[in-house]
VEXDREN-2710 file (C-alpha; in Angstrom, 1 decimal):
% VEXDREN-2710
k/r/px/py/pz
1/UNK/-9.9/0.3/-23.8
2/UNK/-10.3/1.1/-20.1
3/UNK/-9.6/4.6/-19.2
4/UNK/-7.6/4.2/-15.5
5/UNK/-7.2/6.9/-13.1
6/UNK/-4.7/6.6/-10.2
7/UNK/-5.3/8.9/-7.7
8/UNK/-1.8/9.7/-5.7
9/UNK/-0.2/9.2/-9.1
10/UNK/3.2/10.6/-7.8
11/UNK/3.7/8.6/-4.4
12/UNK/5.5/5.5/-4.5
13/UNK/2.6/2.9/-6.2
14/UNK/1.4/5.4/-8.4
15/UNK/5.2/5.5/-9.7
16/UNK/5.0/1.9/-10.3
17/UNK/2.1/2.1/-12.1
18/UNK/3.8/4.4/-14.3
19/UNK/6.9/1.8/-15.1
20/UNK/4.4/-0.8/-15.7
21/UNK/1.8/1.2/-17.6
22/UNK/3.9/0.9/-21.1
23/UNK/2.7/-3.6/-20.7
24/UNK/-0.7/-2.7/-21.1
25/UNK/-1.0/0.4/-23.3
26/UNK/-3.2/-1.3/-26.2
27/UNK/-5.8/-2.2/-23.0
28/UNK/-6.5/0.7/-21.5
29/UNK/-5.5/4.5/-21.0
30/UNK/-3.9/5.7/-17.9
31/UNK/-4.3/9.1/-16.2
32/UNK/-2.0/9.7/-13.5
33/UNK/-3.3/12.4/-11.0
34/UNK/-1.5/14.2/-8.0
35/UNK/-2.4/16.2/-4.8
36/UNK/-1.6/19.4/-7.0
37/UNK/-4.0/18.7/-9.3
38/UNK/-6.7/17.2/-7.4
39/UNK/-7.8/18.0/-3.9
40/UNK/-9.7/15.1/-3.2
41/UNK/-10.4/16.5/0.2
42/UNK/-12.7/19.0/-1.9
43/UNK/-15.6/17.1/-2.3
44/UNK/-17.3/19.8/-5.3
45/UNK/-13.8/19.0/-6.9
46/UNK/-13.4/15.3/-6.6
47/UNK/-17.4/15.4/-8.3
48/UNK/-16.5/17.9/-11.3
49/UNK/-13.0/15.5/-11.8
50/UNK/-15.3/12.5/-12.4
51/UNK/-17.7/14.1/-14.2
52/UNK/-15.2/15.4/-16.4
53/UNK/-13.0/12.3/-17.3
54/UNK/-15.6/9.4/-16.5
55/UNK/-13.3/6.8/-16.1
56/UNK/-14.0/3.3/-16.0
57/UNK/-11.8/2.5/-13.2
58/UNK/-10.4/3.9/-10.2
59/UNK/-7.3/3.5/-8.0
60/UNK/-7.3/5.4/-5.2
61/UNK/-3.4/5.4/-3.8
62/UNK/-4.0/8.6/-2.4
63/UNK/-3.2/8.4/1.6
64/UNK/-2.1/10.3/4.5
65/UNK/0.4/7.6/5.4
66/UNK/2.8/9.6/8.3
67/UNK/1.6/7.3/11.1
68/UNK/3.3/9.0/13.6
69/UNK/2.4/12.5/12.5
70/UNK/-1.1/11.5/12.4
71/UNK/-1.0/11.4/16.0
72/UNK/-0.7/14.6/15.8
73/UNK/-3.5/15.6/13.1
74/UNK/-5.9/13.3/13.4
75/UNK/-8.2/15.8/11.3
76/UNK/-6.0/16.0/8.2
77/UNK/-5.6/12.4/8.1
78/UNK/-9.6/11.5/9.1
79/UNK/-10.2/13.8/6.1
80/UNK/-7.5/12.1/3.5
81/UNK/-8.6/8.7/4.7
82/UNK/-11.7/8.5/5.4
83/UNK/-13.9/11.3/4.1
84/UNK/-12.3/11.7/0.9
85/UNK/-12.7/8.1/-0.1
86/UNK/-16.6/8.9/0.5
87/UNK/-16.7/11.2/-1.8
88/UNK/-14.4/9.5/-4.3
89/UNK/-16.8/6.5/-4.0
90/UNK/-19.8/8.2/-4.7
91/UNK/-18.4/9.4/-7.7
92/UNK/-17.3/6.4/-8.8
93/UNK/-20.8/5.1/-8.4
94/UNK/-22.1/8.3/-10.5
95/UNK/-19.6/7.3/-12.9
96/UNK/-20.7/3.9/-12.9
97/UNK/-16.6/3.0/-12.5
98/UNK/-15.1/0.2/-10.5
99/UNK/-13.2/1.3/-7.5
100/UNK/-9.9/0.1/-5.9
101/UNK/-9.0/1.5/-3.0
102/UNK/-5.7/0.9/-1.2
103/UNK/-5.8/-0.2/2.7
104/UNK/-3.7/-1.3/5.3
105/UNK/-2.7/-4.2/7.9
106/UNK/-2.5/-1.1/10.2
107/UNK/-6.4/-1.9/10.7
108/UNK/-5.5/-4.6/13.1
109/UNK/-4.5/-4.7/16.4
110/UNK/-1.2/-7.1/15.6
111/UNK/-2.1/-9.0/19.0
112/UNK/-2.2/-12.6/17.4
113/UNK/-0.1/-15.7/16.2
114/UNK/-2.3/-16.3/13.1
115/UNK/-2.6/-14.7/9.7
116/UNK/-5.4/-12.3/9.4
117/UNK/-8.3/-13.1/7.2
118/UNK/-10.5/-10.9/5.2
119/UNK/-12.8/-11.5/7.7
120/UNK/-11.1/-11.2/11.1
121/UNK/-12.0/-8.4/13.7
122/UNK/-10.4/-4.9/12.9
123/UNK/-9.3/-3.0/16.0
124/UNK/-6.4/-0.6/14.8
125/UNK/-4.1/1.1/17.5
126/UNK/-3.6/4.4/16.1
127/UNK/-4.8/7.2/14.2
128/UNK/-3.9/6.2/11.1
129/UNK/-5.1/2.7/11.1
130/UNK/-8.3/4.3/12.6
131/UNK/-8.6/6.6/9.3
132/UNK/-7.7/3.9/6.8
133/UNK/-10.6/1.3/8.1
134/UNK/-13.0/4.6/7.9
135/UNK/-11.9/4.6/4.6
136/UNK/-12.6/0.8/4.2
137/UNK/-16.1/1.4/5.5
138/UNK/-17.1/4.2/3.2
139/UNK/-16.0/2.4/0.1
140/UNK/-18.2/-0.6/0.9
141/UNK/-21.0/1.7/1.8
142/UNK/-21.3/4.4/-1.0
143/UNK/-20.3/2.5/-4.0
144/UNK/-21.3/-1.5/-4.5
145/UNK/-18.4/-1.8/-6.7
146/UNK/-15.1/-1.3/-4.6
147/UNK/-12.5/-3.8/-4.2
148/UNK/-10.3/-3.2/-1.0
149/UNK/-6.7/-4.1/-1.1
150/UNK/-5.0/-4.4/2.2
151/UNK/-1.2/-4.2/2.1
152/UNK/1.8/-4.3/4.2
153/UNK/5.2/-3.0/4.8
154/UNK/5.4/-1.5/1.4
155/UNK/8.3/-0.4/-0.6
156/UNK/9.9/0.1/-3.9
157/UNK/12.8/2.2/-6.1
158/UNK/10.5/5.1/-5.8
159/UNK/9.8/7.4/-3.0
160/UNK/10.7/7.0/0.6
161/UNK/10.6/3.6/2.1
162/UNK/12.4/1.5/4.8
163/UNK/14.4/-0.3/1.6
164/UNK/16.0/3.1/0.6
165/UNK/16.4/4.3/4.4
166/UNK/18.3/1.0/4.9
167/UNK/20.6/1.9/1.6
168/UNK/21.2/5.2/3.0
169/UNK/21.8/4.0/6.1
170/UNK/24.1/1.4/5.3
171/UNK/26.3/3.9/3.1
172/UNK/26.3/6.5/6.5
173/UNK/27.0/4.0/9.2
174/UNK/28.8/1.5/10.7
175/UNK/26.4/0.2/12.9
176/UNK/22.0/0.8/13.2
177/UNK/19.7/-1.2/15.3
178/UNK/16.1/-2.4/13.7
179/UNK/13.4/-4.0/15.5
180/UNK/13.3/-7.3/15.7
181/UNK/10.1/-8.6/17.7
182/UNK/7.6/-6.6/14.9
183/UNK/6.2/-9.5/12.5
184/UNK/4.6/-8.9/9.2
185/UNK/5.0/-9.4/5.6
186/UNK/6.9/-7.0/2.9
187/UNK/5.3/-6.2/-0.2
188/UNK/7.6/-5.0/-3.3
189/UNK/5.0/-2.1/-4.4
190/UNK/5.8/-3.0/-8.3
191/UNK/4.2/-6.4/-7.2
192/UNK/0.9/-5.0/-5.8
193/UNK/1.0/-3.0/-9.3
194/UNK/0.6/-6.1/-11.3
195/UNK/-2.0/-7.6/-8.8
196/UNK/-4.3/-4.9/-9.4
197/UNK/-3.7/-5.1/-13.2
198/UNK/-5.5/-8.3/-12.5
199/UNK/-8.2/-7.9/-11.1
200/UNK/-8.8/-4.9/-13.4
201/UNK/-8.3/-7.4/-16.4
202/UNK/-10.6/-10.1/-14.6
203/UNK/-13.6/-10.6/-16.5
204/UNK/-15.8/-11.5/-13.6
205/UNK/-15.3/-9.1/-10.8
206/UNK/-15.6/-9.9/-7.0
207/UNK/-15.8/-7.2/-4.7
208/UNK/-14.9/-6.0/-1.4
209/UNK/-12.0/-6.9/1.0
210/UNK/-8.6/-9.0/-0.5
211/UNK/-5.0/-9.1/1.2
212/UNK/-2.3/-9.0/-1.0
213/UNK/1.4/-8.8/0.0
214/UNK/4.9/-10.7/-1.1
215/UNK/5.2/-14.0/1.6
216/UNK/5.9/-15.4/4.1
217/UNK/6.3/-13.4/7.7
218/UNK/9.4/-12.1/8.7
219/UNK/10.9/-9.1/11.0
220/UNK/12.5/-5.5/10.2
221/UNK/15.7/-6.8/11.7
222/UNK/15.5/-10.0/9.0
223/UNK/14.4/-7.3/6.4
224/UNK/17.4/-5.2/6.9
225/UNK/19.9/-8.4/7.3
226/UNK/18.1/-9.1/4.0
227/UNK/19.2/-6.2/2.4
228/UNK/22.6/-6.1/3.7
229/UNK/23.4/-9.2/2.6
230/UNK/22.1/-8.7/-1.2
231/UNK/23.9/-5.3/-1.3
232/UNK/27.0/-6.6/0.3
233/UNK/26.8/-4.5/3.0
234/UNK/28.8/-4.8/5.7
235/UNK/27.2/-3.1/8.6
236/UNK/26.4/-4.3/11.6
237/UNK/23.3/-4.6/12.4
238/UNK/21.8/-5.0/16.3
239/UNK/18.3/-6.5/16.7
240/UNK/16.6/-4.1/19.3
241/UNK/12.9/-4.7/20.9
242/UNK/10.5/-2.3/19.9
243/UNK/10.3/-0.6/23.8
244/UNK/13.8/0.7/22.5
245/UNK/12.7/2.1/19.9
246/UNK/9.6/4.4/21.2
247/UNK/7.4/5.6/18.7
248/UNK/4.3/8.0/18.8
249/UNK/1.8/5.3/17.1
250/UNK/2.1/2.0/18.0
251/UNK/2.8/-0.8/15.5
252/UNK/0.7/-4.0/15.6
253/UNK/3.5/-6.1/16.9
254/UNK/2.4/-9.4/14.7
255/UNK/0.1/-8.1/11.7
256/UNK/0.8/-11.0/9.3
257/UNK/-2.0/-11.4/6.4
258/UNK/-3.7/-14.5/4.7
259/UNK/-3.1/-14.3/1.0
260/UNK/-5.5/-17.1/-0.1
261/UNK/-8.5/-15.2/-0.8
262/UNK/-7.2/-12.9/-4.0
263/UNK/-5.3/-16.0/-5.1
264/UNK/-8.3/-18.0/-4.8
265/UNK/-10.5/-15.7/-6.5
266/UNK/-8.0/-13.4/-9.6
267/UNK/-5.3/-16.0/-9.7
268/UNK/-2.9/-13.2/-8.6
269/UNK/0.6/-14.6/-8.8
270/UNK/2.2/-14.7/-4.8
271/UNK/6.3/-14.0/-4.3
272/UNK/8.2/-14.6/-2.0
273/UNK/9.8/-11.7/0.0
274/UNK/13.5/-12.1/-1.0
275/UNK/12.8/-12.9/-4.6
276/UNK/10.8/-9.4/-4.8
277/UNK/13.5/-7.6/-2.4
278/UNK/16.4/-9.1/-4.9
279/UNK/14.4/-7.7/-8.2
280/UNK/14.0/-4.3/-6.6
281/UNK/17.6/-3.9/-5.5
282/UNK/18.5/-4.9/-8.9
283/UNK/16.4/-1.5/-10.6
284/UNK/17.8/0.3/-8.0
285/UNK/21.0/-0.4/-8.7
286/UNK/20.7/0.2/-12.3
287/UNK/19.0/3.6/-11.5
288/UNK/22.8/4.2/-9.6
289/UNK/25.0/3.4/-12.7
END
């Protein structure tokens, strides 16, 4: 039995881990770990936690993930993003545990027409993308055993995400514009859950960089239309361009992700966007009853 830690254990994937942690109970032991209880910014604290619990893996979900506000604090979010993974990857190497660290299609530029590979130039726009591929870079460096996950437009029952702001929206409005002319690939967060599961379950382990999101591309405006007609909704909804809709990071504009690789190589089962999307609006309507 594997003893997991998830680090960010009450944001929206670490609250899918719990739902899902009951399939896999007689495999491994699962410690779910907040901000309150673990600065991981605190470098003397992220060592004593390790040394403490030795697990035998690690998920680091923990992330400054306010793009916009990180405009704003570039140091808060360089230090949750980047330096914080260093020292969460050292101690996984002390520790002698496998690391799996959540990243982000935010590391690229969105200035293309073809999927992104593992292995295609990073060149992220803001400060959060910026922080996240720091983050990337010290995994790789300070511990031999990390497996990078990049994901994308997440979202899920739990926490806040554009699914629920759509819901909310749709229940306070008659009308709401979304941007249509933004490309890139949802990812039901329950999903990415099980595709970890994998590779943790894997008996031969590959490291470094994998994609994983549900398929194939689509746009916030089809994403929304998506959900309206699922939920029955019926709002109107206005496709608007994304100079409309002004925002202090800038969103790669196309940042649509090659899934091959961590099919290839864990046999991670791929879904399509609206069969995810119908399955979540499903729990969250039962969570409504």
């Amino acid at each position: 039995m594997k003893k997991i830690v998830i680090l960010g254990g009450k944001g929206q994937l670490g609250q899918c881990f719990r739902k899902i942690s009951s399939d896999y109970d007689d495999q491994h032991e699962f410690i779910f770990v907040g901000s309150d209880e673990l600065d991981i910014t605190d470098e003397d604290a992220v060592h004593g936690f390790f040394s403490e619990q030795k697990p035998q893996v690690c998920i680091n979900a923990a992330a400054y993930t306010a793009v916009d506000k990180a405009e704003q604090e570039p140091g808060m979010a360089s230090a949750i993003n980047g330096d914080a993974v260093r020292y969460i990857a050292e101690a996984c190497k002390q520790s002698d545990a496998l690391l799996i660290h959540i990243s982000t299609d935010y590391v690229f530029d969105g200035e293309t027409n073809i999927s992104y590979s593992e292995d295609n130039f990073t060149n992220p726009q803001g400060v959060y993308g910026a922080t996240k591929l720091q983050g990337e870079e010290y995994a790789l460096e300070y511990h031999s055993q990390s497996v990078i996950i990049r994901t994308s437009w997440l979202y899920s029952e739990f926490a806040k995400n554009f699914v629920k702001t759509m819901l909310r929206l749709f229940g306070e409005k008659e009308e709401i514009g979304v941007v249509a002319d933004q490309f890139g690939q949802p990812t039901y967060a329950v999903d990415l859950a099980k595709a970890i599961m994998t590779i943790i379950n894997a008996e031969r382990k590959v490291y470094g960089v994998f994609h994983f999101s549900n398929y194939p591309e689509t746009t916030w405006y089809h994403f929304a239309q998506k959900i309206a007609e699922i939920t029955e909704s019926s709002i109107k909804i206005n496709s608007i361009a994304t100079t409309e809709f002004p925002t202090p990071a800038r969103r790669p504009m196309r940042s649509t992700m090659a899934l091959d690789k961590i099919e290839e190589t864990y046999g991670v089962e791929l879904r399509h966007w609206e069969t995810a999307l119908e399955e979540c609006l499903a729990e969250i309507q039962m969570e409504t009853v």
